[in-house]
C-alpha positions in Angstrom: 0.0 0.0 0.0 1.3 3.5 -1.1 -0.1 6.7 -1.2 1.0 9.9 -3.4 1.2 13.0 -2.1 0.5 15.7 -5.1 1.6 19.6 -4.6 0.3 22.1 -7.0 1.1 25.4 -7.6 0.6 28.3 -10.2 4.3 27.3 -11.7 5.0 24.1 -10.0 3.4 20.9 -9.6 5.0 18.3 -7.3 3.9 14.3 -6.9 5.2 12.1 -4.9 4.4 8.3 -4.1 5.4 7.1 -0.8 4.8 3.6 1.3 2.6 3.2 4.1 6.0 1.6 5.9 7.6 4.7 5.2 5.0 7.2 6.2 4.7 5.9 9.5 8.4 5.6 10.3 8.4 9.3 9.5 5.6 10.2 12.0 7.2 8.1 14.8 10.5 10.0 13.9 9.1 13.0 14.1 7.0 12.2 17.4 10.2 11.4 19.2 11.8 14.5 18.2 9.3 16.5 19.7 9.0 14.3 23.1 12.6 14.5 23.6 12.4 18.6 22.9 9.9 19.6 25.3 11.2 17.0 28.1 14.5 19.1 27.6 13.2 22.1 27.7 11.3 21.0 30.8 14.8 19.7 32.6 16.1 22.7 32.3 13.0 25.0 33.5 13.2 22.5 36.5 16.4 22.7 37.7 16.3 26.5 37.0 13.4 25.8 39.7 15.1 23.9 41.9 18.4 26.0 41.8 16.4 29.2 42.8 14.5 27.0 45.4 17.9 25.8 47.2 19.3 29.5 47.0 16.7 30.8 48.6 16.8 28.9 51.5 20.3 29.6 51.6 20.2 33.3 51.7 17.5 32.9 54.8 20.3 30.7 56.6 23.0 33.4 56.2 20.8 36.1 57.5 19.7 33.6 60.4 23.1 32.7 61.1 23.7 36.8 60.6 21.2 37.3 63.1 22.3 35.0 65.7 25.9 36.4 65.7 24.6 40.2 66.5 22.7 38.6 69.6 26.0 36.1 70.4 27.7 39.6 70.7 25.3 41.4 72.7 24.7 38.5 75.0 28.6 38.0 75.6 28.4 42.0 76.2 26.4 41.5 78.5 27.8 38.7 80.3 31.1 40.9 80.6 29.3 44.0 81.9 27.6 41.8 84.9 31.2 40.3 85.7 32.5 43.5 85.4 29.7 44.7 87.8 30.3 41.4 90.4 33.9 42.8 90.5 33.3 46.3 91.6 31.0 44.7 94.2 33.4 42.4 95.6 36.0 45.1 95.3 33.5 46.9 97.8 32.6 43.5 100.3 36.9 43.6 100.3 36.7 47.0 102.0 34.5 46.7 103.7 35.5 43.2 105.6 38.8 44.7 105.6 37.3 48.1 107.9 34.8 45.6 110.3 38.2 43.3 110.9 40.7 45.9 112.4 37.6 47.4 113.9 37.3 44.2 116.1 41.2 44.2 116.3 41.7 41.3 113.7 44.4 40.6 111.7 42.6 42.4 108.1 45.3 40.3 106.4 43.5 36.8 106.9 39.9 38.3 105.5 41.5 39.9 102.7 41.6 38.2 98.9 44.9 37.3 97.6 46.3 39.1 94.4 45.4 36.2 92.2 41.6 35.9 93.0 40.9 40.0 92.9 42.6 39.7 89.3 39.6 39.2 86.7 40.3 39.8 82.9 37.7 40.0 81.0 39.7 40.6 77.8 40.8 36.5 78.2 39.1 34.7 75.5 36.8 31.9 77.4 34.5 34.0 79.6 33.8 30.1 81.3 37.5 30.0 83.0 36.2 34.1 84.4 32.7 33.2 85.1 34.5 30.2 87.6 37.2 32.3 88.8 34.3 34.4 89.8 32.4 32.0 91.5 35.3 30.5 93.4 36.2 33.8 94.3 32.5 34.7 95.9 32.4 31.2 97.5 35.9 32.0 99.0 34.5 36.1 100.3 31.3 34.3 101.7 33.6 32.1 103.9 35.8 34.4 105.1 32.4 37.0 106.1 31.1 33.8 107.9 34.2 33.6 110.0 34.0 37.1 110.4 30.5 36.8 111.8 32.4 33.9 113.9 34.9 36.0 115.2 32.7 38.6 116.1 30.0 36.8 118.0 33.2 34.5 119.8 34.8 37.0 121.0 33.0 37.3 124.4 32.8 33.6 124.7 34.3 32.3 128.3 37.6 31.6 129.0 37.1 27.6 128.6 41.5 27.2 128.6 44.3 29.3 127.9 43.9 27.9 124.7 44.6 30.7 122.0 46.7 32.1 119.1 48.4 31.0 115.9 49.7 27.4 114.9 52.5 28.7 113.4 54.7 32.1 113.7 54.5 33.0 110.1 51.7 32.3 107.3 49.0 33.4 106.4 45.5 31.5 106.9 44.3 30.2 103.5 41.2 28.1 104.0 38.4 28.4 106.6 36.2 25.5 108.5 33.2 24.5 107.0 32.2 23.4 103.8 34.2 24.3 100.4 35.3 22.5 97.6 37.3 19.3 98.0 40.6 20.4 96.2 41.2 16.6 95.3 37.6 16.3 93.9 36.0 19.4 93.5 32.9 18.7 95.1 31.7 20.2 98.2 33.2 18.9 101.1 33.2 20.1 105.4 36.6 21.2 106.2 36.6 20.3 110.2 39.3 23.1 110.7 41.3 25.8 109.1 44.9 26.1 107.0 47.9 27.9 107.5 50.0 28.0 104.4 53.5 28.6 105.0 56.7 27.7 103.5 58.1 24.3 104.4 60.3 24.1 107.4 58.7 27.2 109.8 58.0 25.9 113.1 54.6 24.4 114.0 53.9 25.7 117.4 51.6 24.6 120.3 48.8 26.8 120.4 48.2 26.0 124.0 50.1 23.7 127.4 49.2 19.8 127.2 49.8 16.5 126.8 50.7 15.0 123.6 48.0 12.2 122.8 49.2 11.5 119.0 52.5 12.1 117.3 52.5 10.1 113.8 51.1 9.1 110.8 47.2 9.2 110.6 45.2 8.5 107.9 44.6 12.0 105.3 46.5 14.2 108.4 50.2 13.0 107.1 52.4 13.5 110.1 50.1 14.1 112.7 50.9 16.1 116.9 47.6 16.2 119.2 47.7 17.5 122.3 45.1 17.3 124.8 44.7 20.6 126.8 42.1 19.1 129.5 38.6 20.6 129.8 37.2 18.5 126.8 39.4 20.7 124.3 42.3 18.5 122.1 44.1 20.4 119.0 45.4 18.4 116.0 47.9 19.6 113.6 48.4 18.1 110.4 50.5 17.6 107.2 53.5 18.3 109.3 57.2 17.4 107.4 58.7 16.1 110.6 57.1 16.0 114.5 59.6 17.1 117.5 57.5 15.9 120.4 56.4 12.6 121.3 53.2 11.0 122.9 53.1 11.7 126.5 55.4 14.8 126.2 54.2 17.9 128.5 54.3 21.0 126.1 53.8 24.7 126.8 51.9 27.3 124.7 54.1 28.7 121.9 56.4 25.3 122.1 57.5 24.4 118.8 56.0 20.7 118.4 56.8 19.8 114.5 57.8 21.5 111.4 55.5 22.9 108.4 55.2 20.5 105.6 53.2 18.6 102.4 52.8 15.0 104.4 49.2 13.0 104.0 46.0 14.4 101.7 47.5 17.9 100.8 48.3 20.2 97.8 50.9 22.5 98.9 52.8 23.4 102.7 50.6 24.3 105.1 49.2 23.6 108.9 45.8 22.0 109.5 44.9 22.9 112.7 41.9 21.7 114.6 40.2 22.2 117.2 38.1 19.4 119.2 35.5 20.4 122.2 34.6 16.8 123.6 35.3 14.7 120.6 34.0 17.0 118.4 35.4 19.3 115.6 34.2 23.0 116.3 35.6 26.2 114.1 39.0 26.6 115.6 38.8 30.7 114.3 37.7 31.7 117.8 40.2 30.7 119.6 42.8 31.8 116.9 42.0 35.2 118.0 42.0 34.9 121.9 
């Protein structure tokens, strides 16, 4: 089967005879041509989509991302101003401690901050390590005001012994009784007495006349001197390098009975001194000051 396809014009006349067969492989020919260029066409117009789509988002990211740096910056601006402001007010509990101690004829020295925890620099770059200092260093000023308080409602307390005065002839007194943070764990802990750094080697002296009761090694005291002072009171001090006295000596007040030191469950040379009313640790601060 064929059919003939005829053109005529004014000048021209065209005839042409052409299978079925053929005819139809044309059409299909010309069917796919057309599929494949509007599927194309459509590709393109849908990735242009998609491309416009993803870029979008994109931008709305970078001004979210814009957004939350402005308010990073003026939170952190913050967060320095309010240290800043903690600072000034410690600065002010600092004189103030200092004014109520030689008031009460204290030594200002022990309720007074050491260089390192006034210093706060908030130009260091992790604002946690200052926002830690600062909270060691108000945990610290609250102990040393509750001593204070201590002192100040002790010092009418009766004469119970001669029992009175430093541990040691120099130091300084670097933690207080009651609780702080463990410096081997760092969780809160009760400290049943009060430290005396010094440098290692200063005498360790008898803060009042007994009988020694302990003069060695004890569990997290290191080298260990107790005396019993009669009236329920006993003092311990602890972390000693070397002990001069022996159990059943008689000592007097200001008797040099060991020798400053690092011994047992310590981090640096110092005196633990404690004081015990009937088997029981009480704030030895009072009688520091007798």
């Amino acid at each position: 089967m064929s059919f003939t396809i005829l053109y005529k014009g004014k000048n021209r006349r065209f005839a042409k005879r052409i299978s079925a067969r053929k005819l139809l492989s044309l059409s299909v020919m010309a069917s796919l041509l057309f599929l494949i260029s509007s599927r194309s066409t459509e590709s393109v117009y849908e990735n242009h989509v998609r491309v416009n789509v993803v870029k979008t988002g994109l931008e709305e990211q970078a001004k979210l991302v814009q957004q939350l740096h402005t308010n990073t910056e003026q939170q952190l601006g913050g967060i320095v101003n309010q240290l800043a402001t903690l600072q000034n007010r410690i600065n002010q509990m600092e004189t103030l401690t200092a004014t109520m101690a030689e008031n009460a004829g204290l030594n200002a020295e022990d309720f007074t901050l050491s260089e390192e925890m006034k210093a706060l620099d908030l130009n260091e770059v992790s604002l946690t390590n200052q926002i830690a200092k600062m909270s060691d260093t108000l945990d610290f000023k609250i102990q040393q005001l509750t001593a204070l308080e201590s002192l100040m409602m002790g010092l009418n307390i009766e004469q119970e012994s001669e029992l009175g005065g430093r541990p040691v002839g120099k130091g300084w007194l670097s933690s207080y009784y009651g609780v702080r943070k463990d410096p081997f764990t760092g969780r809160p802990a009760m400290h049943k007495g009060i430290d005396f750094a010094g440098k290692a080697g200063d005498d360790v002296i008898s803060t009042g006349a007994g009988v020694v009761t302990w003069s060695g090694d004890r569990y997290g005291y290191g080298k260990l001197v107790e005396i019993d002072h009669g009236n329920g009171l006993r003092t311990r001090y602890g972390h000693n390098a070397d002990l001069t006295v022996e159990v059943g000596d008689v000592v007097t007040k200001g008797q040099t009975i060991a020798v400053v030191g690092n011994t047992g469950r310590s981090t640096g040379a110092h005196v633990h001194y404690e004081v015990l009313k009937n088997g029981q640790q009480i704030d030895p601060l009072p009688y520091v000051y007798r």
